[in-house]
VMD Tcl script that builds the backbone (N, CA, C; Angstrom):
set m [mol new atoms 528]
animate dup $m
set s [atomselect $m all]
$s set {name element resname resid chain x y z} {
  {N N UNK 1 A 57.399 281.507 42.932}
  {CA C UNK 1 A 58.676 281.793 43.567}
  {C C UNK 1 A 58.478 282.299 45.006}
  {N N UNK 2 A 57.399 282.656 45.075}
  {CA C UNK 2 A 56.899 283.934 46.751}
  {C C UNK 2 A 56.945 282.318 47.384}
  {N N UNK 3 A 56.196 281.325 47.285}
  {CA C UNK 3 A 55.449 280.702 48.148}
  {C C UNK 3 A 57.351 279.699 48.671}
  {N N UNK 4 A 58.497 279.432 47.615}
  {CA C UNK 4 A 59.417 278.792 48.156}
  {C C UNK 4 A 60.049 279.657 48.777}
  {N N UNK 5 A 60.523 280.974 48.714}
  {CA C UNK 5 A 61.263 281.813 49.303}
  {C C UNK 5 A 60.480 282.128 50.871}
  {N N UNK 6 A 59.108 282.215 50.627}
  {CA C UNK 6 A 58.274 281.937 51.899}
  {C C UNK 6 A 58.691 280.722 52.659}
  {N N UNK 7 A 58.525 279.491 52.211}
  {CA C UNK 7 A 59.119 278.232 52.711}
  {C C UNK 7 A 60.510 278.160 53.374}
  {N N UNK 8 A 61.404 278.645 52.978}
  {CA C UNK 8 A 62.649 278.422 53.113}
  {C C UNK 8 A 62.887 279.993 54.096}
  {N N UNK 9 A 62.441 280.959 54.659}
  {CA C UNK 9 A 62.668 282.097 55.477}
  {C C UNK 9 A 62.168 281.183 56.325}
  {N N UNK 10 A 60.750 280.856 56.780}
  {CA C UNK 10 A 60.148 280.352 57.662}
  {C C UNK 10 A 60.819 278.777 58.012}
  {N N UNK 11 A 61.133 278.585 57.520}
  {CA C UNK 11 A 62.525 277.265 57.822}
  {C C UNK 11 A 63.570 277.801 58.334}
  {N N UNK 12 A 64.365 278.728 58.127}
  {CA C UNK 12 A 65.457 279.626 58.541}
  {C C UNK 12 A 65.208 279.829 60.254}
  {N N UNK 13 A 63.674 280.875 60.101}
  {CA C UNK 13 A 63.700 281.406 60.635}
  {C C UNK 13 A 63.118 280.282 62.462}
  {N N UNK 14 A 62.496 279.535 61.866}
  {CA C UNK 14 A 62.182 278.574 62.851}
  {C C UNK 14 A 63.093 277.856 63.812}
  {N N UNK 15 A 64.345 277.256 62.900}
  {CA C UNK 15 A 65.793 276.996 63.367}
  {C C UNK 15 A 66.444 277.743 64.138}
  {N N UNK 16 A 66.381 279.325 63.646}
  {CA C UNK 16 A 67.818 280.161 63.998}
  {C C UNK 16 A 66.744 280.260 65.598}
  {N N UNK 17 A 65.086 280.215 65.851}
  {CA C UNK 17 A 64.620 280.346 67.229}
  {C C UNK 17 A 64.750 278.993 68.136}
  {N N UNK 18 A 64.529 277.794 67.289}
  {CA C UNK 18 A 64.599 276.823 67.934}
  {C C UNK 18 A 66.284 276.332 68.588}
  {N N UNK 19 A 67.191 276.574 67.722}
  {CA C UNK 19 A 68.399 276.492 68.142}
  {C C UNK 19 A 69.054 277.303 69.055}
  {N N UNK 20 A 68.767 278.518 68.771}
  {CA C UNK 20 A 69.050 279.382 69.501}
  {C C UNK 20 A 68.885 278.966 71.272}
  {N N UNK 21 A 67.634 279.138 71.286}
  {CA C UNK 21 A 66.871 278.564 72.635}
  {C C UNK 21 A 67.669 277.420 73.043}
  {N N UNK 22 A 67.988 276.647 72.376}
  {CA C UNK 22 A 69.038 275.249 72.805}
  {C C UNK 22 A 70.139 275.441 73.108}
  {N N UNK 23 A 70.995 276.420 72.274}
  {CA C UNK 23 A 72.317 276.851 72.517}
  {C C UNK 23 A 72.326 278.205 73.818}
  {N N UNK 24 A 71.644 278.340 74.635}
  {CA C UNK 24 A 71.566 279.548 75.235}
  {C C UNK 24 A 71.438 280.859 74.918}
  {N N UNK 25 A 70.951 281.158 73.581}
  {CA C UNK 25 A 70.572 282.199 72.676}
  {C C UNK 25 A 69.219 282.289 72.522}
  {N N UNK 26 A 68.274 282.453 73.524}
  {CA C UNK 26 A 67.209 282.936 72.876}
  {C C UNK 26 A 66.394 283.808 72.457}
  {N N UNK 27 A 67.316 284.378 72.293}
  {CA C UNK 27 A 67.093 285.752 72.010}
  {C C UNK 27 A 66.833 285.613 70.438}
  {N N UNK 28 A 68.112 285.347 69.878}
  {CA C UNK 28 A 67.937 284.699 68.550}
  {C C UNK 28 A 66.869 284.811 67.919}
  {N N UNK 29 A 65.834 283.799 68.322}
  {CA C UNK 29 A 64.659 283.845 67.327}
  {C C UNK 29 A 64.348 285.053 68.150}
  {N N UNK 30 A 63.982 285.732 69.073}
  {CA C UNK 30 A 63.216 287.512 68.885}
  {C C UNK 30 A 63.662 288.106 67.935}
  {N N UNK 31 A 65.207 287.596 67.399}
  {CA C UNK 31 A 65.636 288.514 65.882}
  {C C UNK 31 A 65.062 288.257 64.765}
  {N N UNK 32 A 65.308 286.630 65.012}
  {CA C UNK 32 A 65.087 286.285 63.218}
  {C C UNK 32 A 63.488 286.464 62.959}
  {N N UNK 33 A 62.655 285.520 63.944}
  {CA C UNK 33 A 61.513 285.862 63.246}
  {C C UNK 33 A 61.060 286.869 62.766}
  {N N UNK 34 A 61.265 288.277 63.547}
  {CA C UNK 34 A 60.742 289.614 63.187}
  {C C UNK 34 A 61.279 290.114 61.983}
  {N N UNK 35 A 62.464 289.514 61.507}
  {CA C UNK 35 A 63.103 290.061 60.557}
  {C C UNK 35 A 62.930 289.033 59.304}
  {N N UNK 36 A 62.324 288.195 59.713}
  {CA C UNK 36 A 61.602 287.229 58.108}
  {C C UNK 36 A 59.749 287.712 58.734}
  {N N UNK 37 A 59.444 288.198 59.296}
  {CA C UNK 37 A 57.850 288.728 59.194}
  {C C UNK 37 A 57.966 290.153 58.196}
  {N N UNK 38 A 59.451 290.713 59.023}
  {CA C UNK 38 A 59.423 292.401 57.896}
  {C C UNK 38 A 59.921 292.055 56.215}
  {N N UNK 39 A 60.521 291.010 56.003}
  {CA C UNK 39 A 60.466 290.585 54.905}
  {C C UNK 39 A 59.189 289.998 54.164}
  {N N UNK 40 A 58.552 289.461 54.651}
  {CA C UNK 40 A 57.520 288.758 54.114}
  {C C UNK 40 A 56.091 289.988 54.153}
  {N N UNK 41 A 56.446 291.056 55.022}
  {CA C UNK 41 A 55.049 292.506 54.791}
  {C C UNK 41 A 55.815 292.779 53.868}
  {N N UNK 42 A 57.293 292.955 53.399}
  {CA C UNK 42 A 57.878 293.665 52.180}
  {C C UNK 42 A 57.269 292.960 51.003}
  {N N UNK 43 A 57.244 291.607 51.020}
  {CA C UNK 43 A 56.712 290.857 49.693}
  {C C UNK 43 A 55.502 290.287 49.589}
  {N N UNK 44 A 54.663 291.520 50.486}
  {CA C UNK 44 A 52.710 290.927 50.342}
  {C C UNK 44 A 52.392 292.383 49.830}
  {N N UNK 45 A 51.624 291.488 49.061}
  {CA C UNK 45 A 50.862 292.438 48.323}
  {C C UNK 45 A 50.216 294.020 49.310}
  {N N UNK 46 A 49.650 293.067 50.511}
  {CA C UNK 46 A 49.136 294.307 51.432}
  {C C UNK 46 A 49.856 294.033 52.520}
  {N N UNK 47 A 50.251 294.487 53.351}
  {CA C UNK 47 A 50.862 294.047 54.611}
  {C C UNK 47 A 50.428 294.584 55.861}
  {N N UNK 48 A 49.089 294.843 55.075}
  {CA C UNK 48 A 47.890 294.779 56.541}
  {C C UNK 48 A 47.620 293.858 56.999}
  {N N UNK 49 A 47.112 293.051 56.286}
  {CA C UNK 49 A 46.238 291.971 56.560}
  {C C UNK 49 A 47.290 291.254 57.579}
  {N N UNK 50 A 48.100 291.089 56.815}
  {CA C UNK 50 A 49.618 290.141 57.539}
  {C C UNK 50 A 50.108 290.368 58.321}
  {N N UNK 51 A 50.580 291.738 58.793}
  {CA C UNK 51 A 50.811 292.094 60.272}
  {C C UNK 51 A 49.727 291.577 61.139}
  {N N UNK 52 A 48.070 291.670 60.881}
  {CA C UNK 52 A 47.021 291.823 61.691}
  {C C UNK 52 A 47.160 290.416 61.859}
  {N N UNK 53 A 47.696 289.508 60.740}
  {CA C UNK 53 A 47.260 287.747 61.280}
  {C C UNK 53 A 48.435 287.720 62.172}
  {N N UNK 54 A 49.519 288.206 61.831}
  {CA C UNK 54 A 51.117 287.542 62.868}
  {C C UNK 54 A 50.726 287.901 64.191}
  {N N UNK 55 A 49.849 289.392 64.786}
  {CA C UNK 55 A 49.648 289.820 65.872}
  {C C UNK 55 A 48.600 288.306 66.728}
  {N N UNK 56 A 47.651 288.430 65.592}
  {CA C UNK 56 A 47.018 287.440 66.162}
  {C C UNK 56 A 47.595 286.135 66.367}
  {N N UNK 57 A 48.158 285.638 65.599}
  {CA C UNK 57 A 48.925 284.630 65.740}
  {C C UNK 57 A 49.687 284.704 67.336}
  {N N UNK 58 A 50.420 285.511 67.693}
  {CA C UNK 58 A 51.157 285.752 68.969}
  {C C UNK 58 A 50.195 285.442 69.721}
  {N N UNK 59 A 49.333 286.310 69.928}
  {CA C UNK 59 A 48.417 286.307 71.158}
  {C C UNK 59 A 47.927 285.043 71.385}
  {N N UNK 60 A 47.416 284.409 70.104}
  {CA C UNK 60 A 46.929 282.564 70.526}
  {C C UNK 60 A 48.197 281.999 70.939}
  {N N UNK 61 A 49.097 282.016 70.158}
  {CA C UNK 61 A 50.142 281.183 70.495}
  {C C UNK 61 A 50.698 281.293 72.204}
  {N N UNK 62 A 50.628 282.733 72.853}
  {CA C UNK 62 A 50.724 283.318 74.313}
  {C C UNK 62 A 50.034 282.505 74.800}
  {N N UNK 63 A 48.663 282.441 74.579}
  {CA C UNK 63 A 47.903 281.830 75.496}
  {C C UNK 63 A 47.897 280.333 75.214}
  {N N UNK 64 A 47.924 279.547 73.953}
  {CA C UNK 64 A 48.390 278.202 74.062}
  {C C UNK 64 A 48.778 278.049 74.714}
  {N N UNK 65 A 50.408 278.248 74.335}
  {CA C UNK 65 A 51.615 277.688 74.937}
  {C C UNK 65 A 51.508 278.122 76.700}
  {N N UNK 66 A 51.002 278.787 76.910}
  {CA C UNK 66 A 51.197 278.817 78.381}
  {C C UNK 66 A 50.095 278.382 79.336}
  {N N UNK 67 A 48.574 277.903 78.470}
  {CA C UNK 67 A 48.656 277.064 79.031}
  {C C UNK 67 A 48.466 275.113 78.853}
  {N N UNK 68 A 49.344 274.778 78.128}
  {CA C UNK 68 A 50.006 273.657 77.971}
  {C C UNK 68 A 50.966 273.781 79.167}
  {N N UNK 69 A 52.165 274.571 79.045}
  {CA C UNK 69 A 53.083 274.971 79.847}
  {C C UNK 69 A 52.461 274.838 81.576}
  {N N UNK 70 A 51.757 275.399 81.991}
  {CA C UNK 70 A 50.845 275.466 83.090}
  {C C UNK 70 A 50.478 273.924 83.270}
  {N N UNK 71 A 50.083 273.325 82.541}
  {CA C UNK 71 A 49.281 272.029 82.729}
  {C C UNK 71 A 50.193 270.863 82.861}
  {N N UNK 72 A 51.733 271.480 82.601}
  {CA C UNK 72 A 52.786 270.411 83.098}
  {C C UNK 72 A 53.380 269.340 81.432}
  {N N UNK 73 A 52.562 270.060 80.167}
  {CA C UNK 73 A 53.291 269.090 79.185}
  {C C UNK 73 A 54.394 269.165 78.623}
  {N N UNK 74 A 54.754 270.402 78.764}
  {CA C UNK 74 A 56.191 270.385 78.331}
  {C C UNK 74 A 56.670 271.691 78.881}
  {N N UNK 75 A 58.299 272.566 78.611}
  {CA C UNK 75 A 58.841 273.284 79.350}
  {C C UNK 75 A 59.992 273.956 78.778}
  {N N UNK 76 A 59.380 274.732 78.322}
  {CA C UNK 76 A 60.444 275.399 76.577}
  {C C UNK 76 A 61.772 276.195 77.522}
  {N N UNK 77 A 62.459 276.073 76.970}
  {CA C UNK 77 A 64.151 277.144 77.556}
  {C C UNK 77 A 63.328 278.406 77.951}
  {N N UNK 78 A 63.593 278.824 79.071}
  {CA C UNK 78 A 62.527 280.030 79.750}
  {C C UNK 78 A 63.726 281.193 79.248}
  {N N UNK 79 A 62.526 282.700 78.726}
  {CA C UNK 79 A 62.993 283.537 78.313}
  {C C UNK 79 A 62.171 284.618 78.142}
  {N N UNK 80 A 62.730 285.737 79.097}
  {CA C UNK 80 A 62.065 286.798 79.929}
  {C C UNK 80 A 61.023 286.609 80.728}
  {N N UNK 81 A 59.795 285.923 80.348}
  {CA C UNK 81 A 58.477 285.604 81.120}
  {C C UNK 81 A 59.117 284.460 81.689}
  {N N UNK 82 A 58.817 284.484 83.120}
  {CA C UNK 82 A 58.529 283.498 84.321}
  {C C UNK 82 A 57.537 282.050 83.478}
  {N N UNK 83 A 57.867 281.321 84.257}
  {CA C UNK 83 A 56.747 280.030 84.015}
  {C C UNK 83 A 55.503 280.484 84.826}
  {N N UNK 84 A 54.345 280.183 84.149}
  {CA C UNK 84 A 54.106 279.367 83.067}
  {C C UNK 84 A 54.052 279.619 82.179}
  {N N UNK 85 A 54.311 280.902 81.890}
  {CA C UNK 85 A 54.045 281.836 80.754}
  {C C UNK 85 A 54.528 281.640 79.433}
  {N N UNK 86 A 54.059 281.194 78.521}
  {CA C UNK 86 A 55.047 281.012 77.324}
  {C C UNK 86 A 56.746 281.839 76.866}
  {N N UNK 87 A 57.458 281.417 76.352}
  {CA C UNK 87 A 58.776 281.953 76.293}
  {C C UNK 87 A 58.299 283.278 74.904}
  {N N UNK 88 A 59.141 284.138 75.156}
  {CA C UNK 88 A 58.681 284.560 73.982}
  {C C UNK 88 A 59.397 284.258 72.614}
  {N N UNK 89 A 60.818 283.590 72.767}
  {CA C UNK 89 A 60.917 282.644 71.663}
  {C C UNK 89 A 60.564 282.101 71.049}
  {N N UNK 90 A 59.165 281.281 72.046}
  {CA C UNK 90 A 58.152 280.133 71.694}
  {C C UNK 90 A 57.123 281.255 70.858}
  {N N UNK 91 A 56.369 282.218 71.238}
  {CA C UNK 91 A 55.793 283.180 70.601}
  {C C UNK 91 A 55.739 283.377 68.838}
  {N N UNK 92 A 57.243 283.940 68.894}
  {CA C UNK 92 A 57.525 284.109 67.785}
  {C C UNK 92 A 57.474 282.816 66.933}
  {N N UNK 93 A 57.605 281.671 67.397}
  {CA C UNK 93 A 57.195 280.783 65.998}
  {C C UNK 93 A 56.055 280.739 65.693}
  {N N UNK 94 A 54.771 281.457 66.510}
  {CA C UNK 94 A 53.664 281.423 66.089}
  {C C UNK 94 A 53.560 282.793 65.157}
  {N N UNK 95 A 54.262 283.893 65.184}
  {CA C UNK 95 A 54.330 284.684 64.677}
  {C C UNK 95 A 55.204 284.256 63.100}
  {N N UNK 96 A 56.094 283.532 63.039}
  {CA C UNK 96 A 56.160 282.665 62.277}
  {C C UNK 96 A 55.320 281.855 61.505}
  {N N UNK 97 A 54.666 281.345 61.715}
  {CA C UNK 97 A 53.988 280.258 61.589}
  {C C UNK 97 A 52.677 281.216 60.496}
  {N N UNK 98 A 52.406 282.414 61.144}
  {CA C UNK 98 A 51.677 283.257 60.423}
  {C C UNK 98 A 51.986 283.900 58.925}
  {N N UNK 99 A 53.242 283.790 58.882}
  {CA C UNK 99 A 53.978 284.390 57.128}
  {C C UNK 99 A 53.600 283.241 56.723}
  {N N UNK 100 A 53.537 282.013 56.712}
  {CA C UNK 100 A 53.078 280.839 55.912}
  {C C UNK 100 A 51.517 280.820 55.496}
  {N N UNK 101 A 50.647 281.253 56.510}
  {CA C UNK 101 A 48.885 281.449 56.525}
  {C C UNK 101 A 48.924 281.337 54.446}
  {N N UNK 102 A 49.369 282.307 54.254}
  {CA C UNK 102 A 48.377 282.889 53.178}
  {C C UNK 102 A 49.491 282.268 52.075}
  {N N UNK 103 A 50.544 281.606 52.544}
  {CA C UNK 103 A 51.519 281.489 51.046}
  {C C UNK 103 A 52.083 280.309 50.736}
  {N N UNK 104 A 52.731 279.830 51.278}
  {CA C UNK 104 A 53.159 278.308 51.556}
  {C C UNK 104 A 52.160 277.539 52.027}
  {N N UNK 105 A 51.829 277.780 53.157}
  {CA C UNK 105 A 50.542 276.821 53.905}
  {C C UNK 105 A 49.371 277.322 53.208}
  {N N UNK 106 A 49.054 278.391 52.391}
  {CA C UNK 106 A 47.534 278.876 52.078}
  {C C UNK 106 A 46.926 277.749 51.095}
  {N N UNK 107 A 46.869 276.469 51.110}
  {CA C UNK 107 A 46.535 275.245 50.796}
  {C C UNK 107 A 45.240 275.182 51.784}
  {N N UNK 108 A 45.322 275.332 52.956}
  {CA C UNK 108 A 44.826 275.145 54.272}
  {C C UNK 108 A 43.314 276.010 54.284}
  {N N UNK 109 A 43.490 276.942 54.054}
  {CA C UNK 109 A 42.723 278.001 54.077}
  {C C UNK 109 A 41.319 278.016 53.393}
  {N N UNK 110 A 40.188 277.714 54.483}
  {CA C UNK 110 A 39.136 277.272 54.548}
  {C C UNK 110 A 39.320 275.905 54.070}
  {N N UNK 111 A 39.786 275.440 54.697}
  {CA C UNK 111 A 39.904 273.572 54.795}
  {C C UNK 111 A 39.715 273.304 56.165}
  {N N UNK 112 A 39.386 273.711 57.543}
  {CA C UNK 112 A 39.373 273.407 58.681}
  {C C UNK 112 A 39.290 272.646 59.206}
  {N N UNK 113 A 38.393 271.335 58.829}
  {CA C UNK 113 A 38.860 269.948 59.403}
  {C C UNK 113 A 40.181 269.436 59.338}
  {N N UNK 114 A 40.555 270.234 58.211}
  {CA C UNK 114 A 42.134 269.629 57.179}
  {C C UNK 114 A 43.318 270.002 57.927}
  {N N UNK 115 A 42.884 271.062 58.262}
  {CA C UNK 115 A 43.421 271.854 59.374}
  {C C UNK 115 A 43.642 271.256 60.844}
  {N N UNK 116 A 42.782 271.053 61.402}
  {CA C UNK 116 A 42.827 270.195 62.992}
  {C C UNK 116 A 43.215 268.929 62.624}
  {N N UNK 117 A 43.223 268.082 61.498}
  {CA C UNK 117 A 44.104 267.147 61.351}
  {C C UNK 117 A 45.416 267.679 60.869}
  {N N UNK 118 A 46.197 268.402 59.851}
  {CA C UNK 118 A 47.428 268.637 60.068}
  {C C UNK 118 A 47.666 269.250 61.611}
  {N N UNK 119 A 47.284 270.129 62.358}
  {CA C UNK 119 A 47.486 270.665 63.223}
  {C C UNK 119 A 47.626 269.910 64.687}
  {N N UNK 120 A 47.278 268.465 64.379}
  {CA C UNK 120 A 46.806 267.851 65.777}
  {C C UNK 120 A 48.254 266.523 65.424}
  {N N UNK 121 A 48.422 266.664 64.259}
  {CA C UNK 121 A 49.962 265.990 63.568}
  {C C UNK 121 A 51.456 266.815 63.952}
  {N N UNK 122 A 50.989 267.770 62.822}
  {CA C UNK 122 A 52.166 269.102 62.672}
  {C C UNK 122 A 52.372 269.425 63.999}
  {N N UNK 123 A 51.948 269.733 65.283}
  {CA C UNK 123 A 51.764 270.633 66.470}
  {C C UNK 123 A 52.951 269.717 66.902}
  {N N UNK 124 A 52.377 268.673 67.558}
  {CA C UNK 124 A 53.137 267.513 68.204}
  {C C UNK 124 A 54.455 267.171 67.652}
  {N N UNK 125 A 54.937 267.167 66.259}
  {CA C UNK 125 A 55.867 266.645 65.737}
  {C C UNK 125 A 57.193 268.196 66.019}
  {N N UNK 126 A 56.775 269.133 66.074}
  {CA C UNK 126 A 57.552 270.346 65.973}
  {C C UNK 126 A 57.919 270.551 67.197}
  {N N UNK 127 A 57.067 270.387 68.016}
  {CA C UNK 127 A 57.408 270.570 69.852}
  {C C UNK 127 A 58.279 269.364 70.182}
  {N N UNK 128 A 57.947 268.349 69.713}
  {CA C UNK 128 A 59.037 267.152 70.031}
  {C C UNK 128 A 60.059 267.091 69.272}
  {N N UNK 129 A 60.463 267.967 67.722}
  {CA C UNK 129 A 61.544 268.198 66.725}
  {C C UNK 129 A 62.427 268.898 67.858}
  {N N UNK 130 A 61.580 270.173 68.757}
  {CA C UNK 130 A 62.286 271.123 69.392}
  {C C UNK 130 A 63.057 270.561 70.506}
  {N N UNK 131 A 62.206 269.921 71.193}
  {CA C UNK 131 A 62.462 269.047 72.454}
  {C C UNK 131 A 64.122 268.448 71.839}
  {N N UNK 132 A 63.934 267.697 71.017}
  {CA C UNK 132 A 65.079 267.021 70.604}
  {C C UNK 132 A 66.735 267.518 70.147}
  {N N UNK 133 A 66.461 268.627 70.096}
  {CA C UNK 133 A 66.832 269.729 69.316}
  {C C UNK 133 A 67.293 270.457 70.421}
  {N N UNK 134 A 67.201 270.231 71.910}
  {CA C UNK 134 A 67.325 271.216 73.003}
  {C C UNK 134 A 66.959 272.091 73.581}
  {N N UNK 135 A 65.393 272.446 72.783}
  {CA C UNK 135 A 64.945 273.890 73.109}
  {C C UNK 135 A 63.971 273.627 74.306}
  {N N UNK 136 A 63.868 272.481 75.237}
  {CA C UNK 136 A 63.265 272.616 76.058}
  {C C UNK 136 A 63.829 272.008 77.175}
  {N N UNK 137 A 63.335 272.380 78.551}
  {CA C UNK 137 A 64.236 272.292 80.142}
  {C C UNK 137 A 63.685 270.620 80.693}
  {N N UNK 138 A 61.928 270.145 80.073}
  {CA C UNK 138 A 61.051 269.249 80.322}
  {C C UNK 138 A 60.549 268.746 79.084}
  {N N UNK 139 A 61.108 267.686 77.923}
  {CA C UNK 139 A 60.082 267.030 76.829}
  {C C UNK 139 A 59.470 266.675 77.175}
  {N N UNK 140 A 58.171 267.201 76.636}
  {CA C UNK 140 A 56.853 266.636 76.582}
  {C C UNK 140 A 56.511 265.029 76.298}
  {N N UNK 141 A 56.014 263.827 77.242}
  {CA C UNK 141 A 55.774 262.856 77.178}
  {C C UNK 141 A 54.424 262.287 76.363}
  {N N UNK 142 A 54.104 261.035 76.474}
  {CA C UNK 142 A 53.262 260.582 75.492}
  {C C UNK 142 A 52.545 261.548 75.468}
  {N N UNK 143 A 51.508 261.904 76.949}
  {CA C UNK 143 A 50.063 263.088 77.418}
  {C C UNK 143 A 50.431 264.055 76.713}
  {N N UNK 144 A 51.370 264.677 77.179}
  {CA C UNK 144 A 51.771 265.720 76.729}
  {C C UNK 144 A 51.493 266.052 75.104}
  {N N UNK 145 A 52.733 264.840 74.427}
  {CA C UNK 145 A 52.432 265.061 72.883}
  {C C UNK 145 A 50.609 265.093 72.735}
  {N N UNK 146 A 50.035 264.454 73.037}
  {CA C UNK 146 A 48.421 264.359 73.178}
  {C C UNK 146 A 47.659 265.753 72.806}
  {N N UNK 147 A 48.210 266.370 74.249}
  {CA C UNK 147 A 47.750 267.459 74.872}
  {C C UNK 147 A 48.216 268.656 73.797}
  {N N UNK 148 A 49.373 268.648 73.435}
  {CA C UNK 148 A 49.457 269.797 72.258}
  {C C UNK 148 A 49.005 269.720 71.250}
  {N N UNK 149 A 48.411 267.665 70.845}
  {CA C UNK 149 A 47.717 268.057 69.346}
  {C C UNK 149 A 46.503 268.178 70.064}
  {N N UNK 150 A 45.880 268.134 70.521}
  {CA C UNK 150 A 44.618 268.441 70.922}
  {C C UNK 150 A 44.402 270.095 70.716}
  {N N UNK 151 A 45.349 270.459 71.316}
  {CA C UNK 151 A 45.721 272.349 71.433}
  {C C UNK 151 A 45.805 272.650 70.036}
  {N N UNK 152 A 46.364 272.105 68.989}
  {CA C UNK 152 A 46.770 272.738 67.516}
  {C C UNK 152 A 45.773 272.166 66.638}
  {N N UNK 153 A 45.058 271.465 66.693}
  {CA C UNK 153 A 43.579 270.906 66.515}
  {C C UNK 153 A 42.865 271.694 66.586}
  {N N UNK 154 A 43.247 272.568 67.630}
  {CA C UNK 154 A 41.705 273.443 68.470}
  {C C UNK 154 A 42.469 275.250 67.017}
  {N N UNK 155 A 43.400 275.283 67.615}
  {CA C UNK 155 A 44.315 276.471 67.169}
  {C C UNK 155 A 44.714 276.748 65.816}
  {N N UNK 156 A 45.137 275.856 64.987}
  {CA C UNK 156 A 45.381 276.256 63.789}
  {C C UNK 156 A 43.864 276.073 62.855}
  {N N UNK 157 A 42.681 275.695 63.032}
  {CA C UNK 157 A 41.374 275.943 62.458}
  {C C UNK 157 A 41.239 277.598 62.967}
  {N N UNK 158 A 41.368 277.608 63.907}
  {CA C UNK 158 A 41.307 279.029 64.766}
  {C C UNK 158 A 41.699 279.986 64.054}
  {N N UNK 159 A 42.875 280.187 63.945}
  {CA C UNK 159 A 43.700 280.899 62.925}
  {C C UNK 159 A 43.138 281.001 61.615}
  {N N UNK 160 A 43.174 280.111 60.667}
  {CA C UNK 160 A 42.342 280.301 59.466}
  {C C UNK 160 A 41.293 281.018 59.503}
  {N N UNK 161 A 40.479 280.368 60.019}
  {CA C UNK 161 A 39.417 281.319 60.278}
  {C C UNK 161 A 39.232 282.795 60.782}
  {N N UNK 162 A 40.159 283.126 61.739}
  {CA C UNK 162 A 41.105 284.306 61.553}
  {C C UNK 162 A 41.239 285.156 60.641}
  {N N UNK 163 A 41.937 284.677 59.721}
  {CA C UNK 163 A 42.852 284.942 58.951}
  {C C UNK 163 A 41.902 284.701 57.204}
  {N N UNK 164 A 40.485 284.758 57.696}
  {CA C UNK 164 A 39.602 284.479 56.573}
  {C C UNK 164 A 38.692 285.957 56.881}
  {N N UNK 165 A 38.807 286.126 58.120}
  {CA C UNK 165 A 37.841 287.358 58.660}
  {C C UNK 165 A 38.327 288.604 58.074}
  {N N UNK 166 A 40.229 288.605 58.469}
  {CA C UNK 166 A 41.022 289.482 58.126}
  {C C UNK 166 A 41.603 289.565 56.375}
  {N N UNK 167 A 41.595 288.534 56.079}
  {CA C UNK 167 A 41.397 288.842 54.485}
  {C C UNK 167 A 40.264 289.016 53.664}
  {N N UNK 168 A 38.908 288.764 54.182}
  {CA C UNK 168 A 38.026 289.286 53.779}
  {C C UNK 168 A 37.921 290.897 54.118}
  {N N UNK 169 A 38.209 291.427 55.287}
  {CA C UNK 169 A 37.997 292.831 55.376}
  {C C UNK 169 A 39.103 293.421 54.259}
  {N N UNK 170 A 40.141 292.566 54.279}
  {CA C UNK 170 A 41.547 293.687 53.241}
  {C C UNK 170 A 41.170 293.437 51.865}
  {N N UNK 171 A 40.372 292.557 51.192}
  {CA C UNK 171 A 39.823 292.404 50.113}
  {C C UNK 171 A 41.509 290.938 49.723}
  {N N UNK 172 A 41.117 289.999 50.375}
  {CA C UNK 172 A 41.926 288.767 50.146}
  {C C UNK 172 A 43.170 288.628 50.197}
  {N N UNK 173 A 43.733 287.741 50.280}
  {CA C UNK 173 A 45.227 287.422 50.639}
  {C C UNK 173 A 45.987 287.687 49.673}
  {N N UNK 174 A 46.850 287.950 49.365}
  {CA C UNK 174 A 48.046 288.154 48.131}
  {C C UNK 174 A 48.398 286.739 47.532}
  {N N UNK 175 A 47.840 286.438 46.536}
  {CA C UNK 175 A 48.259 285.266 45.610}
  {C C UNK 175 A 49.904 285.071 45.178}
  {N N UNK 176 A 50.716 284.126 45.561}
  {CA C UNK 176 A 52.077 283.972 45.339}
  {C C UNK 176 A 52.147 283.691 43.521}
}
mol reanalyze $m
mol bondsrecalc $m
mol representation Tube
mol addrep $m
């Protein structure tokens, strides 16, 4: 039951940022995500480990996205940070993206090739879902799509591995 109720927040919560950002709300996702991450430390077993991956999660996702952003592939609805800097809308779906690590997506986990192939798929298809969707000022073109799976290729193995360091120190992930 953890791993669909996981599924379906992180669906929620992805929308209410991606739309938001489209409709001139982007603030939006700074709400929702944080408030399906404090739900999802409410329903982990430890909510160490899980804060420590979402933090990390941000910080890669900061430095991804900005510099993709920098390199001209795409150009998310700007919000608070200046270009090139990632939006922090954009942020939070990586902070997002982190309540899934260990529950919904924890399929993944120590699979890392499995990984840079969903990730070099998944990356590209979500930035161009968004694009479509309005949440960006510049869609990312063929390069572009390229250039972000190349980036989520590199990034979501990253993460796991991460997120293998940090559940090994907390004594493992919370089984749904």
């Amino acid at each position: 039951m953890r791993k669909i109720v996981n599924f379906i927040v992180f669906q929620a919560a992805w929308f209410a940022a991606v739309l938001g950002a489209a409709h001139g709300m982007p603030w939006l996702g700074v709400i929702a995500v944080p408030l399906a991450l404090a739900l999802h430390l409410a329903l982990s077993p430890d909510w160490r480990p899980e804060l420590l991956l979402a933090l990390g999660a941000a910080a890669t996702g900061f430095v991804f996205d900005s510099i993709l952003i920098a390199a001209g592939m795409f150009s998310p609805v700007p919000y608070i940070l200046p270009s090139p800097f990632s939006s922090l809308w954009m942020v939070m779906l990586w902070v997002n993206l982190a309540t899934t690590m260990n529950v919904s997506m924890g399929w993944l986990s120590g699979r890392y090739a499995l990984a840079a192939v969903f990730g070099s798929i998944g990356g590209p298809v979500a930035y161009y879902s968004g694009a479509q969707l309005g949440a960006m000022t510049r869609l990312p073109d063929a390069g572009g799509l390229v250039g972000i799976g190349v980036a989520w290729a590199i990034a979501l193995p990253l993460l796991y591995r991460a997120a293998a360091g940090i559940n090994a120190r907390y004594g493992g992930p919370g089984k749904a």
